[in-house]
N, C-alpha and C positions, 0 to 999 in steps of 0.2 A: 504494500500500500504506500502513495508516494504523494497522495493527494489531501489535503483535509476534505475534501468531499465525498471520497470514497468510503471515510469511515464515518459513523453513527456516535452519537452517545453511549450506546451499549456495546459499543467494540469498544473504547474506554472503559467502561466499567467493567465488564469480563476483564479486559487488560489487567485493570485494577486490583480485583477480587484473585486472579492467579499468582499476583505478585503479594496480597494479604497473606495468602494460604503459603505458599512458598518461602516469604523470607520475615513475614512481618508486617507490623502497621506502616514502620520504616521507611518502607520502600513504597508507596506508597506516593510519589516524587513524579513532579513534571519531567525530569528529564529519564528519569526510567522508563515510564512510560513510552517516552517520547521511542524512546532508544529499544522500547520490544515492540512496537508498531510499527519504526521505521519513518518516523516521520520528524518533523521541527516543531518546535514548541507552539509555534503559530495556528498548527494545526488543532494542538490541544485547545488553544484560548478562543478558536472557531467556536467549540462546542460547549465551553464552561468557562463561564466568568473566570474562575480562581479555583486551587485546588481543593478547599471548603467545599465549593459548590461539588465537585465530585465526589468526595466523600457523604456529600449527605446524600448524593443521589446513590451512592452504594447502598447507605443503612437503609438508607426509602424504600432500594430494592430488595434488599434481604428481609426486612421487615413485610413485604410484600408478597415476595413468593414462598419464604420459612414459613408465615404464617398466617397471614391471612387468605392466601390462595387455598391453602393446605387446607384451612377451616372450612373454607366457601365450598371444597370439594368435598367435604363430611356432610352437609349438610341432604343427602339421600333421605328420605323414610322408609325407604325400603330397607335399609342397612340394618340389624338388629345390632344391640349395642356390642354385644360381642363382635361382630361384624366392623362397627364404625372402628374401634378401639384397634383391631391389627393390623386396619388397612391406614388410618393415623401413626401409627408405629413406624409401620413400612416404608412412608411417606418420607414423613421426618428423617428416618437411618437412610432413607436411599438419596433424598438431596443434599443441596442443590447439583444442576448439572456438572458435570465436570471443567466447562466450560464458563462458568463461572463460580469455579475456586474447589469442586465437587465434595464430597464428605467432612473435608475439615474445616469446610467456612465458619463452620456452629463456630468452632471449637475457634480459628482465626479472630470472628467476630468476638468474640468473650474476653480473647485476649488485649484485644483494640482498648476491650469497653473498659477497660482497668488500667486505661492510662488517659482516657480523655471522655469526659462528662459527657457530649454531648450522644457521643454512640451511645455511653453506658444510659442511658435516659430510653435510648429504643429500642435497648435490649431490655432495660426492665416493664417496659410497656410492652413488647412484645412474649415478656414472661407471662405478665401480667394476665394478658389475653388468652395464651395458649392455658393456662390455670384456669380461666373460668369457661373456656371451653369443655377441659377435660371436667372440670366439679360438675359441670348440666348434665353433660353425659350420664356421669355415674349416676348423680340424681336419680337422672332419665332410663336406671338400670335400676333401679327402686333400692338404694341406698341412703343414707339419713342425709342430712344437712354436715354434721360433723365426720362422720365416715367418708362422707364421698368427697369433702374436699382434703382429708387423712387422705387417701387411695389417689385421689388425683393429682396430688403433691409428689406425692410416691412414685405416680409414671411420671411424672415429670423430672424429677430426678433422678429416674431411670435411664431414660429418655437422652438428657443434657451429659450424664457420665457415658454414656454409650457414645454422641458425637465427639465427647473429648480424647476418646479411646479410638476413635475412627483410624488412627494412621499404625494400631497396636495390631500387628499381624499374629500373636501367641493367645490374642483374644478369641475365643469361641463364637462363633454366632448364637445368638439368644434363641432361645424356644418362645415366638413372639406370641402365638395360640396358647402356649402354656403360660406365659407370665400374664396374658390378659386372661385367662382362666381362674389362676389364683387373684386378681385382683378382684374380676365380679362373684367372687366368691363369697357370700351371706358370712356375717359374721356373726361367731359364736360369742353366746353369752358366758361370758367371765365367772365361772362357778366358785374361782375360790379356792385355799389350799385345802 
């Protein structure tokens, strides 16, 4: 690519996001950029005010397809909750594309968000959301007010250790039918020694 017209916003961002996942927030630089697209800086400043403006247009994007795409696609009634809950799982461990930044973006973005506020603000709104998706669910699987958001905390940080373990090859694949088995699983009443 030799052009600024040839490339998009989202060839920067992808650019972007491979370079988070790869080296760091770090790198994360107009001239890196510049320098894995093949282009002059001129090109970048076509598409984005300033390097801010890229960044936020990254967390805009990861906030957008990690999660609220993700949710908009649960929203089936056909799905029993058993149903919604492995295909939610699968979701999650299988993005984003590789193409932008693939398995360990979670885990990139997390890192990002623990050096500068303004990510860590969309990552915790984005916690935020994913949490009171997974508590309706459970609800929505006839568990209490206090269990179902116990249990939905639970895949949730299930969930977040599984993405940060994404690059751990001596890692197992999870039994994802079995762990959402045990989790809509009724819970027993506490009898007592």
């Amino acid at each position: 690519m030799d052009s600024k017209q040839t490339l998009t916003p989202d060839d920067w961002i992808k650019t972007a996001f491979r370079l988070l996942t790869s080296t760091g927030p770090t790198a994360i630089r107009v001239d890196y950029l510049c320098r894995e697209l093949g282009v002059t800086k001129g090109s970048f400043y076509w598409h984005f005010r300033d390097l801010a403006a890229l960044r936020a247009a990254m967390v805009d994007h990861w906030r957008r397809i990690a999660t609220q795409d993700v949710i908009a696609s649960m929203t089936s009634s056909e799905l029993s909750p058993r149903e919604l809950f492995i295909r939610f799982i699968e979701k999650i461990l299988n993005g984003p594309a590789q193409e932008y930044g693939g398995p360990m973006t979670e885990a990139a973005i997390r890192h990002w968000a623990a050096g500068e506020e303004a990510v860590q603000t969309v990552v915790r709104n984005a916690d935020t959301e994913r949490l009171a998706f997974l508590t309706l669910q459970m609800r929505g699987a006839g568990l209490s007010g206090p269990e179902a958001r116990s249990r939905a905390s639970l895949i949730y940080a299930t969930l977040v250790g599984l993405k940060q373990l994404a690059g751990e090859p001596a890692l197992p694949r999870i039994d994802v039918a079995g762990f959402v088995d045990a989790m809509l699983r009724p819970a027993t009443p506490d009898t007592g020694p």
